[in-house]
C-alpha positions in Angstrom: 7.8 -18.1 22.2 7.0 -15.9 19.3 3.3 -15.9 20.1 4.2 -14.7 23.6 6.5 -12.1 22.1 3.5 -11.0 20.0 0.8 -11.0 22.9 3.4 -7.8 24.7 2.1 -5.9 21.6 -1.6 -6.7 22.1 -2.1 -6.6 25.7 -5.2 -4.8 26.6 -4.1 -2.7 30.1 -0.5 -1.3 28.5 -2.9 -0.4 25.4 -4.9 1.5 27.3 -2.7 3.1 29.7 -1.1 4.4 26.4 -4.0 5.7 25.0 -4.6 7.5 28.5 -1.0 9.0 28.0 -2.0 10.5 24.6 -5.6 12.2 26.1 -3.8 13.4 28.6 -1.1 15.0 26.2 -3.5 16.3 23.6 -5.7 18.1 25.9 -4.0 21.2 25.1 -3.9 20.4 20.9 -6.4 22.1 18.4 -7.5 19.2 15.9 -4.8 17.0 15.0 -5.2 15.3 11.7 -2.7 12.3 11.8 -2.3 10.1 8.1 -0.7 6.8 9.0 0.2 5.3 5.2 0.1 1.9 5.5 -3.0 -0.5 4.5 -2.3 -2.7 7.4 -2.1 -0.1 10.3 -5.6 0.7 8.8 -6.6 -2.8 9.9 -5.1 -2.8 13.2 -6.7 0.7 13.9 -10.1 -0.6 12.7 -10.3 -4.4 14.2 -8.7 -2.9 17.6 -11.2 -0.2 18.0 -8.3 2.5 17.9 -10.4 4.8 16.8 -12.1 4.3 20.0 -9.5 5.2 22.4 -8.6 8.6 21.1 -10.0 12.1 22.5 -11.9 14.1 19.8 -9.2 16.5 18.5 -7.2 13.4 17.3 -8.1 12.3 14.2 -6.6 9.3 12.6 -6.8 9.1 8.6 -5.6 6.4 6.6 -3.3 7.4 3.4 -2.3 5.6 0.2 -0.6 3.0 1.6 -2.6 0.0 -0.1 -0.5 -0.9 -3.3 -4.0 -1.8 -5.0 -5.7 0.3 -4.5 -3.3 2.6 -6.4 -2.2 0.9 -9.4 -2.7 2.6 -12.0 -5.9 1.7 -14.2 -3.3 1.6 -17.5 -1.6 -0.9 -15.8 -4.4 -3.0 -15.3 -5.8 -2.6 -18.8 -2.0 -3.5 -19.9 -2.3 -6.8 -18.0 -5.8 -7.4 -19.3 -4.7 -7.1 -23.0 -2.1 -9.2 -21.9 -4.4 -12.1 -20.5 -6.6 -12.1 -23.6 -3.7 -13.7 -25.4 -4.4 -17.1 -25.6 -0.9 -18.1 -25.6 -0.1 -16.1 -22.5 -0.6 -17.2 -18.6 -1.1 -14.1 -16.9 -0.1 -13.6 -13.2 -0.3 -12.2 -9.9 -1.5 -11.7 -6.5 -4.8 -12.6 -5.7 -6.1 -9.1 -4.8 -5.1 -7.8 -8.3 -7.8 -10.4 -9.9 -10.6 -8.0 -8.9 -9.5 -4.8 -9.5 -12.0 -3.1 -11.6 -10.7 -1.8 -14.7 -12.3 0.2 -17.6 -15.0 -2.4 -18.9 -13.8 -5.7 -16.8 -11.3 -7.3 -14.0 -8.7 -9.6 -14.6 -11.6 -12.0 -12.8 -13.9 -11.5 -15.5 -11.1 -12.4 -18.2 -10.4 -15.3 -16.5 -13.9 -16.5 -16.3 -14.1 -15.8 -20.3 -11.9 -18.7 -20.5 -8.0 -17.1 -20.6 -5.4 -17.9 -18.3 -4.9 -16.0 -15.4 -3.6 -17.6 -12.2 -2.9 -16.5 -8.8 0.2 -17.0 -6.9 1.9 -15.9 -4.1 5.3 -15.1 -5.2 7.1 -14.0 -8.6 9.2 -17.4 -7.6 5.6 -19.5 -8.1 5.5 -17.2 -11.6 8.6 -18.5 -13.1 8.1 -22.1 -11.9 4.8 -22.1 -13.9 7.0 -20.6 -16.7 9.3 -23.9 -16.1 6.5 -26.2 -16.1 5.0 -24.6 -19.5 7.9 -24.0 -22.2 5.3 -23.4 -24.6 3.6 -20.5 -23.3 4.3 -17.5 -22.4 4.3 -16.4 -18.7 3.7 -12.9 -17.7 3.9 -11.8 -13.9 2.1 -8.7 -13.3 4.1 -7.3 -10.3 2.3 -4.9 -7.8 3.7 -3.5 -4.9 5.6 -1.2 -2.8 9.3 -1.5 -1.7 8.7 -4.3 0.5 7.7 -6.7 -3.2 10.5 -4.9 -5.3 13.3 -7.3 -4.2 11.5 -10.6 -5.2 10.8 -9.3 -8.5 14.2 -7.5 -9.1 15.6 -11.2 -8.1 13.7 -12.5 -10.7 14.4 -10.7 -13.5 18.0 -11.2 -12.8 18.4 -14.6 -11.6 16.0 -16.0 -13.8 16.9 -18.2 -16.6 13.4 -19.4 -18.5 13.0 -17.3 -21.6 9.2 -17.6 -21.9 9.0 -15.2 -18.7 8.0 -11.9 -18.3 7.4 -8.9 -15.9 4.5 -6.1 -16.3 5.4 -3.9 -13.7 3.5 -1.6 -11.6 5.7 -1.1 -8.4 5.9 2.0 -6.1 8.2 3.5 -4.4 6.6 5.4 -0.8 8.3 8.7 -0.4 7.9 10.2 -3.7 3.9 10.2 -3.2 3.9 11.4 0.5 5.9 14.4 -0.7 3.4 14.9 -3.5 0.6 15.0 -0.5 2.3 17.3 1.6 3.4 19.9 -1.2 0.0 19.7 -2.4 -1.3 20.8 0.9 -4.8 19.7 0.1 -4.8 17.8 3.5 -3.7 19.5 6.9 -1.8 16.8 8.3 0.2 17.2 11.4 1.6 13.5 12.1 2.1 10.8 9.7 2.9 6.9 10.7 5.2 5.9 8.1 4.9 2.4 6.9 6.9 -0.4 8.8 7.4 -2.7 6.1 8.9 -0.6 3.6 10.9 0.8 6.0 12.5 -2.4 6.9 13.7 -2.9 3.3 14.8 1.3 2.5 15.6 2.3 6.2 13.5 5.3 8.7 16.2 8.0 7.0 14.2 8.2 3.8 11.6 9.7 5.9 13.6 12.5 7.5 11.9 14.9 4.4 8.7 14.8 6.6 9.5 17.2 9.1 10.7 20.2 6.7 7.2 20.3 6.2 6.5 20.8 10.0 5.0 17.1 10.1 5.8 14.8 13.0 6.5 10.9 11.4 6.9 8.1 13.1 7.9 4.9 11.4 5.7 2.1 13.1 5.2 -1.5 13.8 1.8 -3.1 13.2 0.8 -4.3 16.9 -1.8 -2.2 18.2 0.7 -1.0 21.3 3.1 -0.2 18.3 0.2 2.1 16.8 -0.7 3.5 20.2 3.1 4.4 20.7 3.3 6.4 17.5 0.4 8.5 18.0 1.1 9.4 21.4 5.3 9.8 19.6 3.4 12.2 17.7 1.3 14.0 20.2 3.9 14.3 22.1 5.8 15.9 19.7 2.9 18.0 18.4 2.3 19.7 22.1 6.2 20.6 22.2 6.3 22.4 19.3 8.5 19.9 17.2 8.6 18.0 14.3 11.2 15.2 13.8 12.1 11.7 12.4 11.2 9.0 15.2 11.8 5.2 14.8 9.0 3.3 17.0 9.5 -0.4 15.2 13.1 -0.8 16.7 12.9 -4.3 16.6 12.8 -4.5 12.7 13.6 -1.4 10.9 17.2 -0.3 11.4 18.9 3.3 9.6 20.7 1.8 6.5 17.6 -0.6 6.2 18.3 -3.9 4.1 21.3 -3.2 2.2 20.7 -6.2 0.4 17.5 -5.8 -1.1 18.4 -2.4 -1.7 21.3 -3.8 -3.9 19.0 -5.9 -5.8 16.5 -3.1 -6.4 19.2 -0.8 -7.9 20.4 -3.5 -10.2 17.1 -4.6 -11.7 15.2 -1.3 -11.9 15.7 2.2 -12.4 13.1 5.0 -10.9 10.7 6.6 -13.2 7.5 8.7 -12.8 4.0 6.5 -12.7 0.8 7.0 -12.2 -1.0 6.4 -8.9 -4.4 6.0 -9.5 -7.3 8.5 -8.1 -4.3 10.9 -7.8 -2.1 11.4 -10.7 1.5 11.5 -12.0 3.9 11.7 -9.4 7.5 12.2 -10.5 10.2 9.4 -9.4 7.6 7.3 -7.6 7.6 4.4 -9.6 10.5 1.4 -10.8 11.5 0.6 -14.5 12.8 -2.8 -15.4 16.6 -1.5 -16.9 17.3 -1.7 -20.2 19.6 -3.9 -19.6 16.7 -6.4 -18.6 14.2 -5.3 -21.4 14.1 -9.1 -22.2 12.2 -9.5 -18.8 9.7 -6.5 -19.5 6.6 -7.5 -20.7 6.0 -4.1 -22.1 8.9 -4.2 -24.4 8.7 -7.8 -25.6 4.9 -7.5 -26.2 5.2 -3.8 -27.3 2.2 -3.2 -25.2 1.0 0.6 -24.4 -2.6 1.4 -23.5 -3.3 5.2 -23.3 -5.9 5.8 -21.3 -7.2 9.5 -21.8 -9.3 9.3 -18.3 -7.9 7.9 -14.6 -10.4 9.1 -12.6 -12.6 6.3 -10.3 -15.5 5.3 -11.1 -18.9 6.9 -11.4 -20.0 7.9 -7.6 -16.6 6.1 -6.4 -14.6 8.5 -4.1 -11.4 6.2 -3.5 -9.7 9.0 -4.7 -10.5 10.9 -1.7 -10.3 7.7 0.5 -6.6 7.1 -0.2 -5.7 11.0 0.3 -7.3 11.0 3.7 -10.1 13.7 2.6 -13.3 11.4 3.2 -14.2 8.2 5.2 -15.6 5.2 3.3 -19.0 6.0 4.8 -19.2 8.9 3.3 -19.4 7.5 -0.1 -23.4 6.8 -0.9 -22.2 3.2 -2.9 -20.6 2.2 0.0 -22.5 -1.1 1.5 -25.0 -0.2 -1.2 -23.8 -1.1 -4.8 -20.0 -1.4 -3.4 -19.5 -4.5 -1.5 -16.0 -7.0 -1.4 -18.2 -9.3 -3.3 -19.2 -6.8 -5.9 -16.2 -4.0 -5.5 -17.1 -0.8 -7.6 -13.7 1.0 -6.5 -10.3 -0.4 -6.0 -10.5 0.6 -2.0 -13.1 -2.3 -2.0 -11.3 -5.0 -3.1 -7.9 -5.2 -0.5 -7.6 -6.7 2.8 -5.4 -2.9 2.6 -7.8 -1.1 1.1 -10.0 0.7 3.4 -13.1 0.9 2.1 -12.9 -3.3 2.4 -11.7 -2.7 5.8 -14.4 -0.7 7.2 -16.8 -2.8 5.4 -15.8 -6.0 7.1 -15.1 -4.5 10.7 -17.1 -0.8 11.0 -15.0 2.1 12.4 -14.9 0.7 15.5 -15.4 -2.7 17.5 -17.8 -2.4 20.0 -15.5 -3.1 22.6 -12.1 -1.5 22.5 -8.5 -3.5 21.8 -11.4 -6.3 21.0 -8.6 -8.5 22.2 
């Protein structure tokens, strides 16, 4: 049943009756620049062909919606002093293993003989933490919204005393201010990300359209992508800019009141850095005092100052994840940058979109390559 459910979003004649709707409707637009902020819309843009479909004044730009791809390179060098203590297990998602840091990865620690692990949850974290009473486990936690509330969970629920937290969780709205304040990129339409939205609601979003900006809070299906752009269009060619909610069937106003509970209990908001971009005020979650026994970075005293955050030499991620250059316009792309060999953080994520493009092209050849 699901699987039917899920074939109504991929079928190939609504798809491109859509995409007809939105030439049609942007005949009459100048160049329409539209950022849609989540890693995984990237995916369904690129492995559908999206790109295909649209008339030449729409251009679709991804934004930094891959969790990744933005963690700050302190963060990462935290984790890695972390991991060369030989009493420590260090872990996390599998993604966050080859993120290049300053010298190394948290790969290249692991293959010098210290103990970092993958898992898939914080859960799997603290049940290593149960199995091993005589280390200490350390959970270097990544994410947006949507991973807050299994962390926050943790560090309240849990019980085991040899477990830890290194944060480096992001809260959405903050940065997509930052971008259109900054107004380094003339954006007219963004598609805001579904799976925060289903944990902090679509109203966080209603900032977007004092700026003039169309947003559209989306679903992942590539008839839930075509809807929001031609949401946006349609709003663009009327002269409007408003809150719309295209992913009905999972993100509702209040959100998940739940998980927001949780979140607000375990961690306070603080500024963070987002790497390739800067400092961005209230954007990122602190573990409450209250909790300081779950921080890692209290209980380790651990602070790595790192003078430099820029990407590496001849990386422009930077520029990827603000939607001011494509990956192929980077001259290590495909060339010394590779998933096997990432140079840049936007090369390591199935999210980021340098790893996107490099596994599927701009385009398939055929379009909705369903």
């Amino acid at each position: 049943m699901w699987n039917n459910f899920l074939q109504g979003y991929r079928n190939r004649a609504l798809a491109l009756r859509i995409a007809k709707m939105i030439t049609a409707k942007a005949q009459t637009l100048e160049k329409t620049k539209i950022m849609h902020f989540c890693g995984t819309h990237e995916y369904t843009i690129s492995y559908f062909g999206l790109r295909s479909l649209m008339p030449e004044n729409i251009e679709l730009v991804a934004g930094p919606g891959c969790p990744v791809c933005v963690a700050a390179i302190e963060d990462v060098e935290e984790a890695i002093q972390l991991a060369e203590n030989e009493n420590i297990i260090l872990t996390t998602f599998g993604d966050m293993v080859r993120v290049p840091a300053l010298n190394k990865s948290l790969w290249e620690v692991k293959s010098e003989g210290f103990d970092v692990k993958v898992v898939y949850s914080p859960h799997d974290a603290l049940k290593l933490a149960e199995k091993n009473p005589d280390k200490e486990v350390v959970f270097f936690a990544v994410g947006f919204e949507t991973t807050a509330p299994a962390v926050a969970y943790e560090i309240i629920k849990a019980k085991e005393e040899n477990f830890s937290i290194l944060t480096s969780l992001r809260l959405t709205p903050p940065v997509m201010k930052y971008l259109l304040e900054s107004g380094d990129v003339e954006i007219r339409g963004i598609i805001a990300p579904g799976h925060v939205s289903t944990v902090i609601g679509f109203e966080p979003w209603n900032f977007v359209s004092e700026y003039g900006v169309s947003v559209v809070v989306a679903g992942f299906e590539p008839v839930d992508v075509l809807l929001a752009i031609l949401m946006i269009v349609n709003q663009v060619s009327e002269g409007e800019a408003k809150l719309e909610n295209e992913y009905k069937r999972s993100v509702e106003r209040e959100g998940n009141i739940k998980a927001k509970e949780i979140i607000k209990n375990a961690f306070e908001v603080t500024e963070t850095i987002w790497r390739g971009i800067g400092r961005i005020p209230s954007s990122g979650f602190k573990i409450k005092e209250r909790y300081s026994y779950r921080d890692a970075r209290v209980k380790y005293s651990i602070k790595k100052e790192i003078k430099k955050t820029s990407m590496p030499k001849g990386c422009i991620c930077d520029k990827v994840v603000l939607g001011k250059a494509y990956p192929t316009q980077c001259h290590l792309f495909k060339r010394k940058c590779t998933p096997r060999n990432p140079v840049g953080p936007c090369m390591v994520s199935t999210e980021g979109t340098c790893y996107i493009w490099f596994k599927f092209g701009k385009q398939l050849p055929s379009p909705l390559g369903l």
